[in-house]
N, C-alpha and C positions, 0 to 999 in steps of 0.2 A: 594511508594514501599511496598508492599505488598509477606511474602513469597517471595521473591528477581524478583518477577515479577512486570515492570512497563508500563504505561500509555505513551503514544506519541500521539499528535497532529500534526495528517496531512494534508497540505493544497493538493489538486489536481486539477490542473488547466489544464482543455482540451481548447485551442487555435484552435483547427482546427475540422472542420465542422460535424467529421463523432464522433459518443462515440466511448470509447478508453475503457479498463479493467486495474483496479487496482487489482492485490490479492499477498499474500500471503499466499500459503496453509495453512489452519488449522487455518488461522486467521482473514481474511477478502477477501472478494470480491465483488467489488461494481464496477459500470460500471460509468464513468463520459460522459455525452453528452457531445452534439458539442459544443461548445462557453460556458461549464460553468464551475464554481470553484464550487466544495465540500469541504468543511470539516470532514475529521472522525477520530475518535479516536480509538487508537490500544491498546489492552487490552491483559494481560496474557504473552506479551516480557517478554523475562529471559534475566537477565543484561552476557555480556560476550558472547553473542548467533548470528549469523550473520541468516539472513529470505530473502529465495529467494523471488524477486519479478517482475512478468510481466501482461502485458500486456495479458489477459485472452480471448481475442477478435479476438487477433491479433498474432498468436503464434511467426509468424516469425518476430516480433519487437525484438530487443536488450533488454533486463532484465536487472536488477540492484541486487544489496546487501546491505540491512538494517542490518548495526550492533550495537547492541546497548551493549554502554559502561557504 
């Protein structure tokens, strides 16, 4: 932790055929193809802070909420 910004290891795992979009604005966005695992690492998270994230590809997929404590 760094200035109360920290580092996350993310695995992404696309199971099915077509790429998929990982982002969350301002902090990443990377496209995972059909059948593979990425790893990336997220930089600059503020502890306490929750980061929309979807599917960049795909708008009308369900999105989540990265909160980091």
């Amino acid at each position: 932790s760094v200035d109360g910004a920290e580092k996350l290891a993310v695995k992404l795992v696309n199971t099915l055929a077509e790429p998929h979009g990982f982002e969350i604005e301002g902090v990443t966005k990377v496209e995972v193809m059909g059948n593979e695992t990425k790893e990336i690492i997220l930089t600059g998270l503020k502890k306490g802070k929750s980061y929309d994230v979807k599917c960049h590809l795909h708008p009308a997929h369900v999105g989540a909420k990265l909160v980091v404590k």
